[in-house]
N, C-alpha and C positions, 0 to 999 in steps of 0.2 A: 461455579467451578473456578476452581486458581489460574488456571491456565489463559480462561476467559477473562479475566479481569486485569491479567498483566496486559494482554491482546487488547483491552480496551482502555488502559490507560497508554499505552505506548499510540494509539490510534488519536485519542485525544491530545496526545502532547504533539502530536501533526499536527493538528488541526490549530490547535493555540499557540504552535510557533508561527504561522502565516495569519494568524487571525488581523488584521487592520490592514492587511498588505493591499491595497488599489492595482489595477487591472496590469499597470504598467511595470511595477513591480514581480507582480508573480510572473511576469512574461519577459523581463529578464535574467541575460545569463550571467554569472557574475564569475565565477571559475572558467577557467580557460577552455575546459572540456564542453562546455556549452550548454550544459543542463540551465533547465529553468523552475525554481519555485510550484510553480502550474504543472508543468512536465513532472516533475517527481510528486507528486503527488496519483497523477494519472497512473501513473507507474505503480505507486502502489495499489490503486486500486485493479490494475490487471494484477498484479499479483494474487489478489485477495481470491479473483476470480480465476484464475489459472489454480493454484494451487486447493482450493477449497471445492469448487467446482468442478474443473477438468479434473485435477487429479482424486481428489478423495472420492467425487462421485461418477467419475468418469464422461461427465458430460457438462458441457454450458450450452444455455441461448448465446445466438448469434449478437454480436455486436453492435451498436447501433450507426458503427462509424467503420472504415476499414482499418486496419491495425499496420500503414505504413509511414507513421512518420517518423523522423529523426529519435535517434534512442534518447530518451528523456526532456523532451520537448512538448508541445501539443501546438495544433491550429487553434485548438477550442477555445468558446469562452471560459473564465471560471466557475461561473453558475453553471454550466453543462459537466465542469469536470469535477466539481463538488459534489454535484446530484451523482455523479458513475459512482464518485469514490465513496459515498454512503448508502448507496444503493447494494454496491458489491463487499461491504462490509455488514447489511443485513442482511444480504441473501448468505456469507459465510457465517453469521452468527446464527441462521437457521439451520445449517447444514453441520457445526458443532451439538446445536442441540439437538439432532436427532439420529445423530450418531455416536455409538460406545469408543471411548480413546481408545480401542485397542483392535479394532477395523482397520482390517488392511486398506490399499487406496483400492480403489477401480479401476483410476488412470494411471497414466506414467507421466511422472519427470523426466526430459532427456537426461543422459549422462551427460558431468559426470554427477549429479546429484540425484539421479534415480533411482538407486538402487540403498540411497542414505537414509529415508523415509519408510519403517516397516507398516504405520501405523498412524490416523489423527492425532495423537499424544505428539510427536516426533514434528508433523506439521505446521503444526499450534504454534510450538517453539520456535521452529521456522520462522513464520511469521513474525514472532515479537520480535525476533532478531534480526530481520529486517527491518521491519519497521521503526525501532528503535533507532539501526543505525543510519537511516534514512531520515529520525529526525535529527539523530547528530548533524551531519549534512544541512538541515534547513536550520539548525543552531545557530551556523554557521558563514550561514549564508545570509540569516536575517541583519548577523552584527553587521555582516560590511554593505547588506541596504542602505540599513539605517541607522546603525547602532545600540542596536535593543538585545537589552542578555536578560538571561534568565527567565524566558517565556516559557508558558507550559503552566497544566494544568498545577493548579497549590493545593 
């Protein structure tokens, strides 16, 4: 499906903008807002599982960690927020394949974006667009690591 393979290339071009980044890198902030590398990536992956999960099926398992730290940071290691974030990106690619685009969700989104979503089609998009503009963000943040452009899947 189309929708799935924009969702998987925007997922990989995450992945291979931080790809060679060492421990100390992805756990710095480089923007003044104070996100870090490691953090926004975590971040997508509760996305993945918020919206695919919570919302379209109305439910998730329980976390393995509690969900209060700083908005787009993490404690964790990388290996622990690598394994979430492909973990919750096959458990949402299970959960596209065995549901029709045109399913309503189960769950809600709070407002005000809950009521923007009729459908997994509408979701989907969602996602890329986040994801997308999330890795503009690690674009961006990798040149003034290190100076490296134009990462991402060729």
């Amino acid at each position: 499906m189309t929708l799935s393979a924009f969702l998987a290339a925007q997922r990989a071009s995450v992945l291979a903008i931080v790809d060679g980044l060492d421990a100390q890198a992805l756990t710095t902030p480089v923007l003044p807002s104070g996100w870090t590398p490691l953090g926004l990536i975590e971040h997508l992956g509760h996305a993945e599982r918020h919206w695919f999960q919570e919302v379209v099926t109305g439910a998730a398992e329980p976390l393995p960690w509690s969900d209060d730290h700083a908005p787009l940071t993490t404690p964790r290691e990388p290996e622990a927020v690598f394994a979430f974030y492909a973990d919750q990106c096959r458990r949402s690619d299970a959960v596209i394949a065995g549901t029709p685009l045109t399913a309503p969700p189960r769950g809600r989104h709070p407002e005000p974006l809950g009521d923007e979503f009729a459908d997994l089609r509408g979701i989907i998009l969602h996602l890329v667009e986040e994801t997308a503009r999330h890795a503009g963000h690690l674009d961006v943040v990798r040149e003034l690591l290190d100076g490296r452009t134009g990462l991402g899947p060729r």
